[in-house]
C-alpha positions in Angstrom: 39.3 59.6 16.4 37.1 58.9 13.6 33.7 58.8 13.9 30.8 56.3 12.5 27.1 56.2 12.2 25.3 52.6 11.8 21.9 52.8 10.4 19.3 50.3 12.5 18.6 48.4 15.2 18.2 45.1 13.8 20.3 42.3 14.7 22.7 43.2 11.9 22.5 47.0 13.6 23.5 45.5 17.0 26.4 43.5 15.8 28.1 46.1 14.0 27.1 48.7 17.3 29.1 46.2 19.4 31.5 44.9 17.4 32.6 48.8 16.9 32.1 49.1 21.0 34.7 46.3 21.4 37.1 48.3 19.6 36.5 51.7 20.9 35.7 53.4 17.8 32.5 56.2 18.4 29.5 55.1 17.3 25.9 56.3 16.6 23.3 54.4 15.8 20.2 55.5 14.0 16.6 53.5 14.2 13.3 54.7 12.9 11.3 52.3 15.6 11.1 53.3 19.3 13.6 50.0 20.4 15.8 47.3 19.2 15.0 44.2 17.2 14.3 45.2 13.4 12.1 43.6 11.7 11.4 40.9 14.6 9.8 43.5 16.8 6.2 43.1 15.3 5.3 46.1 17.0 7.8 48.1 14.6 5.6 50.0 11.7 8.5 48.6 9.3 8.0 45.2 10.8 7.4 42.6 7.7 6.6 40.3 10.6 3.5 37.8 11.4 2.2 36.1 14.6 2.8 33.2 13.8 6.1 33.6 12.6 9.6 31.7 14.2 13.2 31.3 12.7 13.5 28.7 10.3 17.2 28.1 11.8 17.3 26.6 15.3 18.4 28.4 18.8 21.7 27.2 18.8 23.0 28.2 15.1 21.5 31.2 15.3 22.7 32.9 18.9 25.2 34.9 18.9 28.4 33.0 20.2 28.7 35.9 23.4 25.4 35.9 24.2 23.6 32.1 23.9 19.9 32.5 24.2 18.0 32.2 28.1 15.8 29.3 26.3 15.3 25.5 25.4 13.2 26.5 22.3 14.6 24.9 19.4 12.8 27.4 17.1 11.4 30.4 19.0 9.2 32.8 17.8 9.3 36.3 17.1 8.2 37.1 20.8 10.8 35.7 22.6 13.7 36.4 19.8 12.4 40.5 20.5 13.2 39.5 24.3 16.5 38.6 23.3 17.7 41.4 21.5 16.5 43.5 24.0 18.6 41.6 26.4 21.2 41.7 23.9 21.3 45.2 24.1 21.0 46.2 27.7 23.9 43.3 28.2 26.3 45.1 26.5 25.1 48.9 26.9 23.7 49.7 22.9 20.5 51.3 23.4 22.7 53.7 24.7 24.4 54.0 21.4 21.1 54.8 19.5 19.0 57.3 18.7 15.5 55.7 18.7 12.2 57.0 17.0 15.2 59.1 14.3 14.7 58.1 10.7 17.3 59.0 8.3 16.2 60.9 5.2 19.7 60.8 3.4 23.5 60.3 2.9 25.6 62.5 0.8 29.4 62.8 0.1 30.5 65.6 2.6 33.0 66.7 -0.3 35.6 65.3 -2.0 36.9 61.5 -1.5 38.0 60.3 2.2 35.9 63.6 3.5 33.0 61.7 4.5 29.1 62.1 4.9 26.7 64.2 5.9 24.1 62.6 7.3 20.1 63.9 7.2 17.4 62.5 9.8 14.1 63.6 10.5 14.2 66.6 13.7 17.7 66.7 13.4 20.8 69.1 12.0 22.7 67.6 9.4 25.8 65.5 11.4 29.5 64.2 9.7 30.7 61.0 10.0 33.5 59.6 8.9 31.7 56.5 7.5 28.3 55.0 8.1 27.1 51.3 8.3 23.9 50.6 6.3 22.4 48.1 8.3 18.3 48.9 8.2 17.2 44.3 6.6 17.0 42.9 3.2 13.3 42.0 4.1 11.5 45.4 4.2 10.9 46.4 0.6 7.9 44.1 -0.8 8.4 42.6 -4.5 5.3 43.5 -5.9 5.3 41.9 -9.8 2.8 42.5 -12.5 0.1 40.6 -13.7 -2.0 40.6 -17.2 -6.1 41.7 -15.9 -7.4 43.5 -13.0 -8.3 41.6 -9.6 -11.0 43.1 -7.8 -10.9 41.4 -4.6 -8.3 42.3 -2.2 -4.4 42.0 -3.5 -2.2 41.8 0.0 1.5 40.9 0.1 2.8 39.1 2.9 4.4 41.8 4.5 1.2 43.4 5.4 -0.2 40.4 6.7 0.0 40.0 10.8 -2.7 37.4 12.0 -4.7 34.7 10.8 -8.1 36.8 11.2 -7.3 39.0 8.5 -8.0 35.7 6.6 -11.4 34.2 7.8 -14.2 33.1 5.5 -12.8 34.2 2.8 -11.1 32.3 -0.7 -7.4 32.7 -0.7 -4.8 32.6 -2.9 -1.1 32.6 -2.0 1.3 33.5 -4.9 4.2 31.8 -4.0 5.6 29.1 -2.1 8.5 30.5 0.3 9.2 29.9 3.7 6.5 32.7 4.6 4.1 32.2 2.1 4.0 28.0 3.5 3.5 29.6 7.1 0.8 31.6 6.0 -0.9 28.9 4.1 -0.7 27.0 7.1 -2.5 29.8 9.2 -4.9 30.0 6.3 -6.3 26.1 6.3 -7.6 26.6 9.6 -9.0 29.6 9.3 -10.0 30.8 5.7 -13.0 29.4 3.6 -10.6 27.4 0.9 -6.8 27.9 -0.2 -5.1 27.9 -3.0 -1.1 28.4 -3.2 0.2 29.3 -7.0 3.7 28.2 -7.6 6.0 28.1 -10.7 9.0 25.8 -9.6 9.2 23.4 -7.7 10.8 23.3 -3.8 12.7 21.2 -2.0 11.2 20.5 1.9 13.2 20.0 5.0 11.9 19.2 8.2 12.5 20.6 11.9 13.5 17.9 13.0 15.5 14.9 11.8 16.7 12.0 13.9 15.3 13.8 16.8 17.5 16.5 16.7 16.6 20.0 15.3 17.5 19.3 11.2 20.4 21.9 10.9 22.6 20.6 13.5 23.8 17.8 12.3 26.7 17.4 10.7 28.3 20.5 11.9 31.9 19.6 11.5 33.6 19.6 8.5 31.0 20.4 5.6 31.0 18.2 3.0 31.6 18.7 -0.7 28.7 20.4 -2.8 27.9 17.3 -4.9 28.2 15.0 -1.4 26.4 17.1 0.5 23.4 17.6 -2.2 23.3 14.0 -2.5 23.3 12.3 0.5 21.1 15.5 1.5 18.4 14.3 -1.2 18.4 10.6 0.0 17.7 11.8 3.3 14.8 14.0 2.5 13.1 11.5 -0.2 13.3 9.1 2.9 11.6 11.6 5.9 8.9 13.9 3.6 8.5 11.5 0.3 8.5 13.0 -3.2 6.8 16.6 -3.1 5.3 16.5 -6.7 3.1 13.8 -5.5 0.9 16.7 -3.9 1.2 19.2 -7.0 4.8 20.7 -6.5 6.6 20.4 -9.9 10.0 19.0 -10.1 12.6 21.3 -8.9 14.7 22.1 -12.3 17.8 22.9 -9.8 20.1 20.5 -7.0 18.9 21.2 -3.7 20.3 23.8 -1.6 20.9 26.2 -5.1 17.9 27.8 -3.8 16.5 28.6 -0.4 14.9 25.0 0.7 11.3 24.8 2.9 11.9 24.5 6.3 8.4 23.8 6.8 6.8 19.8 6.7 2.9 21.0 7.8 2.4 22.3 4.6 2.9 19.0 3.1 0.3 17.4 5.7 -2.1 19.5 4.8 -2.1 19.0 1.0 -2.1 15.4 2.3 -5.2 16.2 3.8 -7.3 18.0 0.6 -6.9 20.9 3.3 -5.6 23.0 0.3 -4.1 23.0 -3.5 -1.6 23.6 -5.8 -2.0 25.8 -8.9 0.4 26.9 -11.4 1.8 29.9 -12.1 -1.1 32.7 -12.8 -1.6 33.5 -16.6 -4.3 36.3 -16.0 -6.8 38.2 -13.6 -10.3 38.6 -14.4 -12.4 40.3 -12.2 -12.6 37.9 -9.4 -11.5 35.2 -11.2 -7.8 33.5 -11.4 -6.5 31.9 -14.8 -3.8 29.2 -14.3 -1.6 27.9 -16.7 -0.8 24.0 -16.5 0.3 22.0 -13.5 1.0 18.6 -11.7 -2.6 18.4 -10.8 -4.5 20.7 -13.3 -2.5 19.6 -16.7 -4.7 21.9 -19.2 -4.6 24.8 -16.8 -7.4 26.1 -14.5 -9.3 29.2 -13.2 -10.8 29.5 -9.7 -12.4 32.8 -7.6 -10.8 34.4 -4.9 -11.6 36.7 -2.4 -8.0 37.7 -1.3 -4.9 36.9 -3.1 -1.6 36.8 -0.8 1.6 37.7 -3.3 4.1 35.3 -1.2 6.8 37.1 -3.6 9.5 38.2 -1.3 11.4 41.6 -1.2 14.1 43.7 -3.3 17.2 45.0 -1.3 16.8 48.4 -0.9 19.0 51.6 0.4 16.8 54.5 -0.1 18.8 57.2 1.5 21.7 56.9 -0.5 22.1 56.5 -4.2 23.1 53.4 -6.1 26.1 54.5 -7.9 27.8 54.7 -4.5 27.3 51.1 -3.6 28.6 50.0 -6.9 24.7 48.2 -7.5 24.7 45.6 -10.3 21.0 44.5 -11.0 19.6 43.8 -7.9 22.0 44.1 -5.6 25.4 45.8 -4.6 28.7 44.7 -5.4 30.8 44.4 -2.4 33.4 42.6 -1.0 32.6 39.9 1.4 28.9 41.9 1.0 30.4 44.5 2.9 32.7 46.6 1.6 32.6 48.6 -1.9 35.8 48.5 -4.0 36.1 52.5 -4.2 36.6 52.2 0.0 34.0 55.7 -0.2 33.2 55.0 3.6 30.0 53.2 3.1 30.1 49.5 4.5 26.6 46.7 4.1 25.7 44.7 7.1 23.3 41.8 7.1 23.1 41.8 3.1 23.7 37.8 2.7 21.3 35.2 3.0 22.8 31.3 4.0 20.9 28.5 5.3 22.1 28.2 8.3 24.7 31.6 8.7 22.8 32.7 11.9 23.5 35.5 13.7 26.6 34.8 14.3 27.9 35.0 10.7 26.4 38.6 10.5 28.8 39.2 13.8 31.5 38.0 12.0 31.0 40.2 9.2 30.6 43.1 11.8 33.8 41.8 13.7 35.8 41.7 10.0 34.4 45.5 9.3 35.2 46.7 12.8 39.0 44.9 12.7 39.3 47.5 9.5 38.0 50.5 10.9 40.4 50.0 13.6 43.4 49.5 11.2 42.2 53.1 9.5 42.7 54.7 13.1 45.8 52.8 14.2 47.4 51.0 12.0 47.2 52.6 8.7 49.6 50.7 6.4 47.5 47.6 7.7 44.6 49.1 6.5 46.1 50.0 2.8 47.3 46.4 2.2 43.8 45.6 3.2 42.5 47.3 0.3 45.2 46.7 -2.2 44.1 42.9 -1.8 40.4 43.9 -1.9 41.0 46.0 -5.2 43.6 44.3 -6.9 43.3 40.4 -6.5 40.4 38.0 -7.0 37.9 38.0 -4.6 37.4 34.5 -2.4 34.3 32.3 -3.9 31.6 32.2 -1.3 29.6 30.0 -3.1 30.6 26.9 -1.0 30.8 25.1 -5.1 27.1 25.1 -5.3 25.3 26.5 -8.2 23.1 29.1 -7.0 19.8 30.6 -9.4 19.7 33.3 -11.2 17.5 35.0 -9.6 17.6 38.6 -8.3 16.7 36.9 -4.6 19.7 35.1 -4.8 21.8 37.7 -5.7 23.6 38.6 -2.2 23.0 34.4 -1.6 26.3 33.0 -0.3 27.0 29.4 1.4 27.9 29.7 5.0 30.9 27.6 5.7 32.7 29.4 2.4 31.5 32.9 3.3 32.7 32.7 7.2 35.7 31.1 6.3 36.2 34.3 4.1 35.5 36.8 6.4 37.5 34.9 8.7 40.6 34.6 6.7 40.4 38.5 5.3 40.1 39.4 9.1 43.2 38.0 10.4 45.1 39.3 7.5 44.3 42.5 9.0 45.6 41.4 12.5 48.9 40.4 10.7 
């Protein structure tokens, strides 16, 4: 029997440990932290996580489908979603899978191809498995970008930020306008001497809650069409939060949903309230001192001092045990099929590399249920697994974009529309049953 190795304990690590468990194929699971839960255990040293921080998808769309969560929360927080993995995982008997507090240094061919991996972690002899499932987050490697000047306050990206009380008393900018760098400005109003957020496009905001319901589950049958669903989508929006660039957003210059919207309303309150302002995008550092090009609000451009400067600029996918070429990396991200599989089949597979409104942890389960459903065929039914990837290597792959337009933008790279993508995985996974 062919063995595998999966490569954290994040929720993407868990669904590929069990969906391999359901199967009976040997696995081993590798995590750097002392227990389960990624990047939502704040405790974790790799944690990117905040106090304040909660899903931006609601209970129900994110569970997974075996294991609903012990909570009427809509949208818990990182506290009680770390409960649940870790009942997640003493359910179904992973931890017992892993070995904890074991950080892998490196992954190279074992020899020629089909022979393998050898496998490096800290403490530990050098191991062979037959393939390995590189499932260690998208949102651990800070995007750190340049600017013209010096600053010589204190430069801080988000994912070194944990509480509010790193920000008190002091002038803060936030770079950036995501769905963490809004929470944080939030934390920031009641607790830091003035803020300042710095954005170059414009967003599109989406509440909690719409009709009394949590926002994202409604209209969960059949999706509608792109162009439908951005339109009605718009209406509906314009109607509940008003016109953004009335507090210093610019116009977005896409449709919404082609980028990642806002799931976060308090933000607009508060620039409601003079509790904080808009900027544009930063032309220079001097000294203490921010230079802004133009914006809704400041037209010929402004300049402002800060004490602390948050960069809200999100992360870069990285692998750092294993080089590029063998993931087949095209600017900044792998190719893959279905974001899992690389065409040369070397016996590296990607979980958890797409980002969906909406996908949950449930669509990363799929994914795991897809990849396990082909391991299987390798062991058992070989000829099924050959077919798999003849159609893998030799026909078009399924368009996961759901017809929406998505940025160019390297953050967008691995972006995929959830209906289309599960519908994919879906569809390529009971070919292999066939």
């Amino acid at each position: 029997m062919n063995r595998y190795a999966v490569i954290g304990a994040g929720p993407s690590g868990l669904a590929a440990a069990r969906a391999l468990q359901r199967r009976g194929i040997h696995v081993t699971g590798y995590e750097a932290s002392s227990g389960v839960g990624g990047l939502w255990d704040i405790d974790n040293p790799r944690s990117t996580m905040y106090e304040s921080a909660h899903v931006i998808s609601s209970r129900t769309t994110t569970e997974f489908t075996e294991f609903p969560m012990d909570s009427d929360v809509d949208y818990p927080g990182h506290r009680l979603l770390k409960e649940y993995f870790d009942a997640y995982a003493d359910r179904f008997s992973l931890r017992e899978l892993f070995r904890f507090n074991t950080r892998v240094i490196r992954l190279e061919p074992a020899g020629g191809a089909g022979d393998g991996w050898t496998l490096l972690a800290e403490g530990d002899d050098p191991q062979h498995y037959d393939g390995v499932i590189l499932a260690n987050g998208t949102l651990a490697e800070p995007n750190v970008p340049t600017f013209t000047g010096a600053f010589t306050g204190e430069i801080m990206h988000t994912s070194r930020y944990k509480r509010p009380e790193q920000l008190a008393g002091r002038r803060v900018l936030v770079i950036g306008a995501g769905n963490s760098g809004c929470d944080i400005a939030v934390d920031a109003v009641h607790h830091a001497a003035s803020v300042d957020m710095s954005v170059r496009r414009g967003y599109y905001f989406v509440p909690r809650y719409l009709f009394g319901r949590p926002s994202d589950t409604l209209n969960q049958r059949r999706p509608l069409p792109a162009r439908i669903k951005q339109t009605v989508d718009a209406r509906v929006l314009r109607a509940f939060t008003g016109d953004p660039v009335r507090f210093g957003f610019p116009k977005p210059d896409y449709r919404i949903y082609e980028s990642h919207p806002i799931v976060n309303t308090l933000i607009l309150n508060h620039l409601g309230q003079g509790d904080l302002r808009i900027r544009g995008d930063v032309e220079r550092f001097d000294g203490t001192r921010v230079h802004f090009g133009a914006s809704t609000h400041f037209p010929q451009g402004s300049a402002a001092e800060y004490d602390l400067i948050l960069l809200a600029t999100g992360y870069t996918l990285d692998y750092p045990f294993v080089d590029r070429e063998h993931l087949h990396w095209e600017a900044a991200a792998p190719r893959l099929f279905l974001n899992v599989f690389p065409p040369s089949f070397n016996g590296l597979y990607v979980m958890g590399m797409i980002e969906a409104s909406g996908i949950g942890w449930q669509g990363r389960y799929e994914q795991a249920e897809l990849l396990a459903a082909y391991l299987d065929a390798v062991d058992t039914r070989p000829a099924a697994a050959t077919a798999f990837r003849e159609r893998v290597t030799g026909e078009p792959w399924p368009d996961t974009s759901g017809g929406y337009r998505y940025l160019g933008l390297d953050r967008m790279s691995y972006y995929v529309n959830k209906d289309a993508y599960r519908s994919a995985v879906r569809t390529a996974a009971r070919a292999l049953e066939d």
